[in-house]
OpenMM code with the backbone's topology and positions (N, CA, C; nanometers):
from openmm import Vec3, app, unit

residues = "UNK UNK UNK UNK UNK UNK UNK UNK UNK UNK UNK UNK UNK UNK UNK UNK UNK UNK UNK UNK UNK UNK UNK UNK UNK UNK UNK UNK UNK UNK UNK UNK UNK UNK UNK UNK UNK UNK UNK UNK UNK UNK UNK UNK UNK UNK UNK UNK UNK UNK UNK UNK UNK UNK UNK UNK UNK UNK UNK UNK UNK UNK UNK UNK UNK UNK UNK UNK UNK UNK UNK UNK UNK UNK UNK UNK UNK UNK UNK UNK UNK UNK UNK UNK UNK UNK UNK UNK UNK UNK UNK UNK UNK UNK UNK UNK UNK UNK UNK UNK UNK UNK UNK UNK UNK UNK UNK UNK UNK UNK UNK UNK UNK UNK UNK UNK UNK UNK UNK UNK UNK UNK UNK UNK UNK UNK UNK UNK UNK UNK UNK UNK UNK UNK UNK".split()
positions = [
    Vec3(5.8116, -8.9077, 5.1611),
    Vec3(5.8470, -8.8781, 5.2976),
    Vec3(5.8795, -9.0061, 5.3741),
    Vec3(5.8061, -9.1272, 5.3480),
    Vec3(5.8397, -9.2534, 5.4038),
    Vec3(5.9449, -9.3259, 5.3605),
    Vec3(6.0305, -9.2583, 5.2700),
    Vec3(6.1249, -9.3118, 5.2513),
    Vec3(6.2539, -9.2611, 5.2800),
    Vec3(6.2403, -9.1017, 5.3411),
    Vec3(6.3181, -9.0328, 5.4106),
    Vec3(6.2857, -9.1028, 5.5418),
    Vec3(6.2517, -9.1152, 5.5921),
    Vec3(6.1643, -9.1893, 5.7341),
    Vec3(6.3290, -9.2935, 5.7461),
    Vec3(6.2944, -9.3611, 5.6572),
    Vec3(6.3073, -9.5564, 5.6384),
    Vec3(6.5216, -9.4751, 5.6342),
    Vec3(6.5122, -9.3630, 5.5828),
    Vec3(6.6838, -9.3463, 5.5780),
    Vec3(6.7178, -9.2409, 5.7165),
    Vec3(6.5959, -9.2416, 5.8153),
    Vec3(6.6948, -9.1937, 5.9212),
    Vec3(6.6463, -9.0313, 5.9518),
    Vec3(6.5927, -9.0006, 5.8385),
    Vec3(6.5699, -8.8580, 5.8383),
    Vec3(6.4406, -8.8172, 5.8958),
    Vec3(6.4935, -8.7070, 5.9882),
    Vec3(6.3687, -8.6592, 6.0764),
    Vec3(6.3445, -8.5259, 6.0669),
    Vec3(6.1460, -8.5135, 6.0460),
    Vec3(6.1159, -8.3446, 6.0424),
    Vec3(6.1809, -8.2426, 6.0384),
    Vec3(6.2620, -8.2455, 6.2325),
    Vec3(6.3256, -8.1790, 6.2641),
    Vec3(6.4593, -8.1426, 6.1338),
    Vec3(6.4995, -8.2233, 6.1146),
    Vec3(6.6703, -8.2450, 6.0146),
    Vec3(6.6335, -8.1475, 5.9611),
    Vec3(6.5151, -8.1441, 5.8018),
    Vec3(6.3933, -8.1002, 5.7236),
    Vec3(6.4067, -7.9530, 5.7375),
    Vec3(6.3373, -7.9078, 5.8752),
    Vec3(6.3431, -7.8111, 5.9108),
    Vec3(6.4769, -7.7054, 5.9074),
    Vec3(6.5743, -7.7729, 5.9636),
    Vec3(6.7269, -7.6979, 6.0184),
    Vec3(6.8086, -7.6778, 5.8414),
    Vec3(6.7831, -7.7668, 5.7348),
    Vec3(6.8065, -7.7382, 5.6445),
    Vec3(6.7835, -7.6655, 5.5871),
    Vec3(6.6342, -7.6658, 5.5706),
    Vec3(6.5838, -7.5567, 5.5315),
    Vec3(6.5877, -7.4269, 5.5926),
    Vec3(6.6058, -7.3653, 5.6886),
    Vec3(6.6839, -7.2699, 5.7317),
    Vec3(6.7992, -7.2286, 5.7234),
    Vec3(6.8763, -7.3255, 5.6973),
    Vec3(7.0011, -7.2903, 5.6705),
    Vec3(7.0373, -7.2300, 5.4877),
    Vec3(6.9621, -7.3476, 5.4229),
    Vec3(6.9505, -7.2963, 5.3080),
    Vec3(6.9090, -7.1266, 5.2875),
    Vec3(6.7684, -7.1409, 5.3442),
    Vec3(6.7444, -6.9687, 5.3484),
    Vec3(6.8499, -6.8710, 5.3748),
    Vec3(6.8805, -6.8754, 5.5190),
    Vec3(6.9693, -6.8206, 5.5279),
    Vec3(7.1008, -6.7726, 5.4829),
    Vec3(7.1406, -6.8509, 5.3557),
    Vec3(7.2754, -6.8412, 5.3554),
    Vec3(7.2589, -6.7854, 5.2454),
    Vec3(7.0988, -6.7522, 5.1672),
    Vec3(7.0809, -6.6110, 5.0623),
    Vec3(7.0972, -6.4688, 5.1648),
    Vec3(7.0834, -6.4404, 5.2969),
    Vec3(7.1385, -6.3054, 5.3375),
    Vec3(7.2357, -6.2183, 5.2924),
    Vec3(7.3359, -6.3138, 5.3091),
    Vec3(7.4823, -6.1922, 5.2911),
    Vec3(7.4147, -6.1218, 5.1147),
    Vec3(7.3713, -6.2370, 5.0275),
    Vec3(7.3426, -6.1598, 4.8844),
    Vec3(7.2390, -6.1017, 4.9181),
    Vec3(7.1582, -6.0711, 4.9617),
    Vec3(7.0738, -5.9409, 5.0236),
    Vec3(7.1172, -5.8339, 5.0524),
    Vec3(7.1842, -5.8397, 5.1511),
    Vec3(7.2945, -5.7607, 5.2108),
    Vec3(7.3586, -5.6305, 5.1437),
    Vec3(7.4685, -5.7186, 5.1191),
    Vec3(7.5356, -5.6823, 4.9886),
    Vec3(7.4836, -5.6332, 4.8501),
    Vec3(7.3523, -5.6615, 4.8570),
    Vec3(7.2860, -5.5701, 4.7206),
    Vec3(7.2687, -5.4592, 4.7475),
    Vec3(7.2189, -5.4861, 4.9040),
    Vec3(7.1540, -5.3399, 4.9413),
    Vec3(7.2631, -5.2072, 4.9708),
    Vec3(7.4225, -5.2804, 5.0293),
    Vec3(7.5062, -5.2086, 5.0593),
    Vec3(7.5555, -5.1284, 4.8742),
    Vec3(7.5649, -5.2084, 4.8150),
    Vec3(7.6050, -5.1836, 4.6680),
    Vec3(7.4855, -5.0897, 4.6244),
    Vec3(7.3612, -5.0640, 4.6165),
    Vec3(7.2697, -4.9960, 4.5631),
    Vec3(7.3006, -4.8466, 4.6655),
    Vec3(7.3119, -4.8616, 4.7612),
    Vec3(7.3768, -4.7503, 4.8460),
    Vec3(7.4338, -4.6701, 4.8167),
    Vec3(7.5559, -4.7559, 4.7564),
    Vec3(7.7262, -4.7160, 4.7020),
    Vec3(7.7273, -4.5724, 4.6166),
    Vec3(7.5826, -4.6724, 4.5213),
    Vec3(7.6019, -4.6056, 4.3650),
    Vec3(7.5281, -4.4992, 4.3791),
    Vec3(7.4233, -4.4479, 4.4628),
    Vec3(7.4160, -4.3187, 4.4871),
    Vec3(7.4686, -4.2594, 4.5240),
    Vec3(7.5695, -4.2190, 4.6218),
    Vec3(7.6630, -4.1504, 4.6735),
    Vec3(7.7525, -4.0870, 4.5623),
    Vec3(7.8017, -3.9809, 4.6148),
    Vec3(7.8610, -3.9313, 4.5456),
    Vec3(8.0171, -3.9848, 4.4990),
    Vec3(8.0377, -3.9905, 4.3904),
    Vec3(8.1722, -4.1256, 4.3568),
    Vec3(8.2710, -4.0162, 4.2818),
    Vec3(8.3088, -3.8929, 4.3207),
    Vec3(8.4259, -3.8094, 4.2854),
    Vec3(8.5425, -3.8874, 4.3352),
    Vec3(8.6542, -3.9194, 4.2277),
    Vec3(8.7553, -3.9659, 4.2705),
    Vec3(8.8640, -3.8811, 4.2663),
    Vec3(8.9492, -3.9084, 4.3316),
    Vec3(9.0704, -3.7736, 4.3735),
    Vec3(9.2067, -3.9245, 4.3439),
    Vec3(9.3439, -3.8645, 4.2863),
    Vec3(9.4413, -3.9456, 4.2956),
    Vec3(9.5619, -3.8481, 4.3972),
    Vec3(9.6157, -3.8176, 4.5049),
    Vec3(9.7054, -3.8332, 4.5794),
    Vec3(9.8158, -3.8699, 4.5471),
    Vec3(9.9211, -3.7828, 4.5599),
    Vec3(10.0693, -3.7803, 4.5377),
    Vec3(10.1397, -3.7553, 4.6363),
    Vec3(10.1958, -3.8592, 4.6967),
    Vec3(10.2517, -3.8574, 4.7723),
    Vec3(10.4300, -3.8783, 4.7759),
    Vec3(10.5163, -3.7840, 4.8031),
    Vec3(10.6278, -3.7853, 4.8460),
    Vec3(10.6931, -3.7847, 4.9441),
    Vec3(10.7970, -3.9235, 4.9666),
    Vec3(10.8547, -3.9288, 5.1439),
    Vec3(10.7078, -3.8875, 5.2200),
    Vec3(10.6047, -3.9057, 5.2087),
    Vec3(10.4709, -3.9580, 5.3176),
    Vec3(10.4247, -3.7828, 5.2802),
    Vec3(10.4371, -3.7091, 5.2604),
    Vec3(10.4107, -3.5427, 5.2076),
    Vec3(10.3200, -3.5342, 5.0551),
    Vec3(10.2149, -3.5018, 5.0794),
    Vec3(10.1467, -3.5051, 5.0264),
    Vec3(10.2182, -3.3860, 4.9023),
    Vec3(10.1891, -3.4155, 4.7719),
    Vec3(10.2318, -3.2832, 4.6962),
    Vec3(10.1723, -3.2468, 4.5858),
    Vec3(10.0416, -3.3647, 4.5494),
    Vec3(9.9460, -3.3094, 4.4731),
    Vec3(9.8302, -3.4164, 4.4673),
    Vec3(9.6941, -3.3459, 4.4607),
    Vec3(9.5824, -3.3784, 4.4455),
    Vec3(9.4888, -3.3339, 4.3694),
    Vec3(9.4695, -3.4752, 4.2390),
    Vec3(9.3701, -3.4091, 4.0921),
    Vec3(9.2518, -3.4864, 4.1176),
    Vec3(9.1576, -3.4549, 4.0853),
    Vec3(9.0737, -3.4377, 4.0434),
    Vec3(9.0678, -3.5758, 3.9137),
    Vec3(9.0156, -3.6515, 3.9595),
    Vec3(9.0109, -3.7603, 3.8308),
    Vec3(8.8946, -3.7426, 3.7456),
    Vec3(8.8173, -3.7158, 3.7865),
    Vec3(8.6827, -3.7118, 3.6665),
    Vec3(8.6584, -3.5807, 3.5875),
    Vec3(8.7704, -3.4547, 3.6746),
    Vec3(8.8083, -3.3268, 3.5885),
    Vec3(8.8862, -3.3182, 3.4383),
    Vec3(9.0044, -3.4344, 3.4801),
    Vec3(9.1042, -3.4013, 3.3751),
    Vec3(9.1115, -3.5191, 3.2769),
    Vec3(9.1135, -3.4125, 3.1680),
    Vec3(9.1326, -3.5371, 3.0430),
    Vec3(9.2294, -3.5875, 3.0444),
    Vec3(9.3174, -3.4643, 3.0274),
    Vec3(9.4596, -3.5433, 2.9696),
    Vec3(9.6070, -3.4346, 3.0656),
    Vec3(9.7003, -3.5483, 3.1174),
    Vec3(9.7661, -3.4363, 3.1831),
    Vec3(9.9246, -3.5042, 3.2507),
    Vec3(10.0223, -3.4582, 3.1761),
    Vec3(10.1508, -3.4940, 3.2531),
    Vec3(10.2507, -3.4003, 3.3097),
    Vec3(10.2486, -3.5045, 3.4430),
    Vec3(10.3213, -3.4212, 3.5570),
    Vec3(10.5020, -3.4948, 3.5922),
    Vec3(10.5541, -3.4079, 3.6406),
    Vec3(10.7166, -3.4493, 3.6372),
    Vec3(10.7376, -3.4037, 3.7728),
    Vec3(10.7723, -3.5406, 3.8477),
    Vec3(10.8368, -3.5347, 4.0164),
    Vec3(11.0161, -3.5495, 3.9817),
    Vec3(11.0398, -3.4541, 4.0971),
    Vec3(11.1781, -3.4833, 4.0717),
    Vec3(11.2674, -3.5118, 4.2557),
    Vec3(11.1974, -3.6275, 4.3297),
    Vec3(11.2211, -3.6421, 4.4554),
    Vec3(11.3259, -3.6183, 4.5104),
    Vec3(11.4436, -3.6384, 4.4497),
    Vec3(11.5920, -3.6702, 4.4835),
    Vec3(11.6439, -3.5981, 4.3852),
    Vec3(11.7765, -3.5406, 4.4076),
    Vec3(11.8874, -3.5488, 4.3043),
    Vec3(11.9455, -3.7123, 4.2029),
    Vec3(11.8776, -3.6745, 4.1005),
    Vec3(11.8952, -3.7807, 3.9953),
    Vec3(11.8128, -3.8601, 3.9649),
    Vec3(11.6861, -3.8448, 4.0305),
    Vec3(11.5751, -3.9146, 4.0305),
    Vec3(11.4356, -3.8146, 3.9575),
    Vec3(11.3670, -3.9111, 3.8983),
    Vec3(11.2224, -3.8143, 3.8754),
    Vec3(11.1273, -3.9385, 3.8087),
    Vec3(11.0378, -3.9276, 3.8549),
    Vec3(10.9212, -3.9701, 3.8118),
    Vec3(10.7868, -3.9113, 3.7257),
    Vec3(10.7787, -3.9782, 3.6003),
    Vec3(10.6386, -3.8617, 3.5269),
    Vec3(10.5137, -3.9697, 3.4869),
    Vec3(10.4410, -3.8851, 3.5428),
    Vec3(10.3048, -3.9141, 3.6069),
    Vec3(10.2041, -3.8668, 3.5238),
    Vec3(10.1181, -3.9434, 3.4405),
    Vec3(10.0233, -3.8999, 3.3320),
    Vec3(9.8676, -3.9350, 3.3857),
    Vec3(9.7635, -3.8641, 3.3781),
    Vec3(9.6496, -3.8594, 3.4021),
    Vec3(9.5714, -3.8886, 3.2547),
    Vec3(9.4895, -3.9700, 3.2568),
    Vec3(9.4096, -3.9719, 3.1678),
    Vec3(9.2255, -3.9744, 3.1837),
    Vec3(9.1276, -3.9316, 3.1171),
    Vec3(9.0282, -3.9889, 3.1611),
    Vec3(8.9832, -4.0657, 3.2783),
    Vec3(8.9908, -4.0691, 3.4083),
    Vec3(8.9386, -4.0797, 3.5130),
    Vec3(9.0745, -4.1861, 3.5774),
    Vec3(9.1672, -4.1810, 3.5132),
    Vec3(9.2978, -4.2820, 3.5443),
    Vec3(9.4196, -4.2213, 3.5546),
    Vec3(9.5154, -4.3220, 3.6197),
    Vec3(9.6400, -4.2113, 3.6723),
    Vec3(9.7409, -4.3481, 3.6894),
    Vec3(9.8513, -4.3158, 3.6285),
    Vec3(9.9721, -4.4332, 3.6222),
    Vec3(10.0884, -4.3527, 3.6028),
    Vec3(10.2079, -4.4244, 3.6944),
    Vec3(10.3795, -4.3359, 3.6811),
    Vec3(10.3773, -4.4221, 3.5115),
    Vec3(10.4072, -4.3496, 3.4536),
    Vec3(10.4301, -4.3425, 3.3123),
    Vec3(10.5662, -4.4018, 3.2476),
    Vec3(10.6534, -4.2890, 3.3296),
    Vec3(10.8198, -4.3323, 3.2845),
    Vec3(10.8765, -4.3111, 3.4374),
    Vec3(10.9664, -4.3909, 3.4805),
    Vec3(11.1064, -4.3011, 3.5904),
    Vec3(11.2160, -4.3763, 3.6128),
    Vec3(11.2820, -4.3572, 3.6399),
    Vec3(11.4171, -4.3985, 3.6301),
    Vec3(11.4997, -4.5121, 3.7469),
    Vec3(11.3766, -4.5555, 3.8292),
    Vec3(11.3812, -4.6740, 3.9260),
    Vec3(11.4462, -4.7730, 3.8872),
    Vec3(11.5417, -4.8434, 3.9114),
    Vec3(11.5892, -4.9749, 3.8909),
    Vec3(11.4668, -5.1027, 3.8892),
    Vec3(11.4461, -5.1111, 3.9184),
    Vec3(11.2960, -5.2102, 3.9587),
    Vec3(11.1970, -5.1786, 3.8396),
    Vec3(11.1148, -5.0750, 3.8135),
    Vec3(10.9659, -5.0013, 3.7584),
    Vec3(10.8810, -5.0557, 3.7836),
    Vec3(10.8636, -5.1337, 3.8943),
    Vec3(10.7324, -5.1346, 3.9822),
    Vec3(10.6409, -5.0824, 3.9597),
    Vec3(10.6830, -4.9447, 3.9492),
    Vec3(10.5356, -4.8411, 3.9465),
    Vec3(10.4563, -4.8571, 3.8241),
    Vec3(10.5588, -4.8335, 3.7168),
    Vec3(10.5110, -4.8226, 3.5562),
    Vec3(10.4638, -4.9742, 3.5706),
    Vec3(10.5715, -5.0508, 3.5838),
    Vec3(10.4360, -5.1972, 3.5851),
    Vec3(10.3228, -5.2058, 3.5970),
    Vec3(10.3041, -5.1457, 3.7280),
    Vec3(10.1609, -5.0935, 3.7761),
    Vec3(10.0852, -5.0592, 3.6824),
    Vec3(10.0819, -4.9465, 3.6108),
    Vec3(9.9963, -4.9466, 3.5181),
    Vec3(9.8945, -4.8835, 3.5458),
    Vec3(9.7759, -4.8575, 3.4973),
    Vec3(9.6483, -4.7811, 3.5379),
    Vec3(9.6159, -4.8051, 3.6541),
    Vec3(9.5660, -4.6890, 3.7637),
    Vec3(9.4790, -4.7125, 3.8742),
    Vec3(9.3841, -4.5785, 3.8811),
    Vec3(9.2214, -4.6606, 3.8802),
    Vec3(9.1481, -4.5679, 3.8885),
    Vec3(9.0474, -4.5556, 3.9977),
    Vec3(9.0489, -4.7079, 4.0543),
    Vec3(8.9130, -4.7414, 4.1214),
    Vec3(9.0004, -4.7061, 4.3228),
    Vec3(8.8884, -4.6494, 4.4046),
    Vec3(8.9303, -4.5912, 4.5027),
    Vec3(8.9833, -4.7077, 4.6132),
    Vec3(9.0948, -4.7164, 4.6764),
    Vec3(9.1721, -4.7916, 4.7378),
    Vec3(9.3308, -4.8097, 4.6613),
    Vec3(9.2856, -4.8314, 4.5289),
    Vec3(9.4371, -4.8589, 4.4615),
    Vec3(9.5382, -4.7957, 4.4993),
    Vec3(9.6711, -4.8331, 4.4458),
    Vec3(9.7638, -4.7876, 4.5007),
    Vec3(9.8888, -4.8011, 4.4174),
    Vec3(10.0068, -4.7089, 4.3674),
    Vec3(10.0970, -4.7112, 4.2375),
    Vec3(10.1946, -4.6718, 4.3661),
    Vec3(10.3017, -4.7533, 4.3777),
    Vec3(10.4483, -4.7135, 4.4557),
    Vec3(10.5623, -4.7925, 4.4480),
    Vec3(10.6376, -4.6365, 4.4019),
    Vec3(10.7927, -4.6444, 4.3404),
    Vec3(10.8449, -4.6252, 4.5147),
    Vec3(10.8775, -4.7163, 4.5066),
    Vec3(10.9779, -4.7055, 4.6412),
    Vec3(11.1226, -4.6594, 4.6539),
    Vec3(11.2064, -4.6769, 4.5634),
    Vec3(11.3407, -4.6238, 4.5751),
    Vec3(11.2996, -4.4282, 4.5803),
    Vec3(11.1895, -4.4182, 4.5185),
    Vec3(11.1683, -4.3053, 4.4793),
    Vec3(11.0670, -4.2054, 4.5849),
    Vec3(11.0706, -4.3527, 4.6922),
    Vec3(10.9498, -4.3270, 4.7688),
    Vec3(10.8370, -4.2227, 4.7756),
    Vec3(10.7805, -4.2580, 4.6108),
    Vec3(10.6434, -4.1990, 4.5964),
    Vec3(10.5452, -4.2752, 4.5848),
    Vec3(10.4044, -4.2663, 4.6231),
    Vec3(10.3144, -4.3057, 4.6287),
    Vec3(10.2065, -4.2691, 4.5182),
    Vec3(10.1096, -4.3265, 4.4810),
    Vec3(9.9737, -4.2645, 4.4140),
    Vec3(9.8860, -4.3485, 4.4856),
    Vec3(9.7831, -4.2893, 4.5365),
    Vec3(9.6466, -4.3336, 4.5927),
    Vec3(9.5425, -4.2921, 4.5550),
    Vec3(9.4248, -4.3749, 4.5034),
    Vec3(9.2895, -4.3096, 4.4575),
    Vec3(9.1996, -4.2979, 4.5662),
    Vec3(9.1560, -4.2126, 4.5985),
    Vec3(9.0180, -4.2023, 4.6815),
    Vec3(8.9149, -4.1811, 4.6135),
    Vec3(8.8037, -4.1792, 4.7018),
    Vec3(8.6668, -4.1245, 4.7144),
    Vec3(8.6009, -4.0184, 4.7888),
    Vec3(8.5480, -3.9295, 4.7420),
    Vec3(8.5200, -3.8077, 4.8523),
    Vec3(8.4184, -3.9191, 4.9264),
    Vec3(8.4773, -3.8372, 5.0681),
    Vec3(8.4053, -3.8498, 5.1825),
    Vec3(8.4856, -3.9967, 5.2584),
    Vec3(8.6296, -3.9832, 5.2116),
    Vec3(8.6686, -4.1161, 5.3021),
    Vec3(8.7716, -4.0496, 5.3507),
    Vec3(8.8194, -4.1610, 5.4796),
    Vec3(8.8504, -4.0825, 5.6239),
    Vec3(8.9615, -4.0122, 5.5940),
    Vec3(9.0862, -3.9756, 5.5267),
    Vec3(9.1508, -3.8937, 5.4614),
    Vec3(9.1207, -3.8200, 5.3586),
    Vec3(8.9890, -3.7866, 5.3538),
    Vec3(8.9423, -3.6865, 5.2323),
    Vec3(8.9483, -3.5219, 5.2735),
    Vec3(9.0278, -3.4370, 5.2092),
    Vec3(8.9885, -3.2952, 5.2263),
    Vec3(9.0335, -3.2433, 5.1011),
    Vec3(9.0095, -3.1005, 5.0672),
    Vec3(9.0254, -3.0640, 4.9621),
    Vec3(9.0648, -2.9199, 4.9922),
    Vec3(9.1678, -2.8393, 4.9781),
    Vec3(9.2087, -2.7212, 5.0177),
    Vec3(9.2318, -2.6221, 4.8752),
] * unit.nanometer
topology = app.Topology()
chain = topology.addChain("A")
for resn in residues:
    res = topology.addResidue(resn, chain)
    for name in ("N", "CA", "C"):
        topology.addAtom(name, app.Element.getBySymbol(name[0]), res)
């Protein structure tokens, strides 16, 4: 301690560090507790098909094994859309770009698959988020 002394350093300093140190384990507190939360809740995921902003179909991701669907937005256009095991990716379509198919798997809720010339969308949710209904 007398040699922290001899470099300037005071109790007080000691103190404010050490608080700060503590402190800055919160957010990982936090965040455990928000995450242990999470995983009870109910985690049904839904994928959303969206055409020109029109919704035109909603599966069930943890229902379907296996399952391909064929959009046909436009004259000369179509997009096909395969479901697998809790995942959902535009498969094949005829976009100049393939953005979408690039895309590739999306399963986890927020993601997002969009062919724009084709202006379709895929979105994964979670029941119980602020666009969730089921008809």
């Amino acid at each position: 301690m007398k040699s922290l002394r001899k470099a300037g350093v005071k109790i007080g300093d000691v103190i404010i560090i050490g608080i700060l140190i503590i402190s800055s384990f919160i957010p990982l507190f936090v965040f455990s507790l928000e995450k242990k939360n999470n995983s009870t809740e109910d985690t049904t995921k839904y994928a959303i098909v969206r055409i020109d902003g029109e919704e035109v179909n909603r599966f069930d991701l943890d229902k379907i094994n296996h399952k391909i669907v064929k959009y046909y937005p436009s004259k000369g256009q179509y997009n096909i859309v395969e479901i697998e095991d809790g995942r959902i990716r535009v498969k094949e379509d005829n976009s100049p770009d393939q953005i979408a198919v690039k895309t590739g798997w999306i399963s986890k809720p927020g993601q997002t698959s969009v062919c724009l010339p084709h202006k379709l969308v895929i979105s994964v949710e979670k029941k119980g988020s602020s666009d969730y209904y089921i008809y």
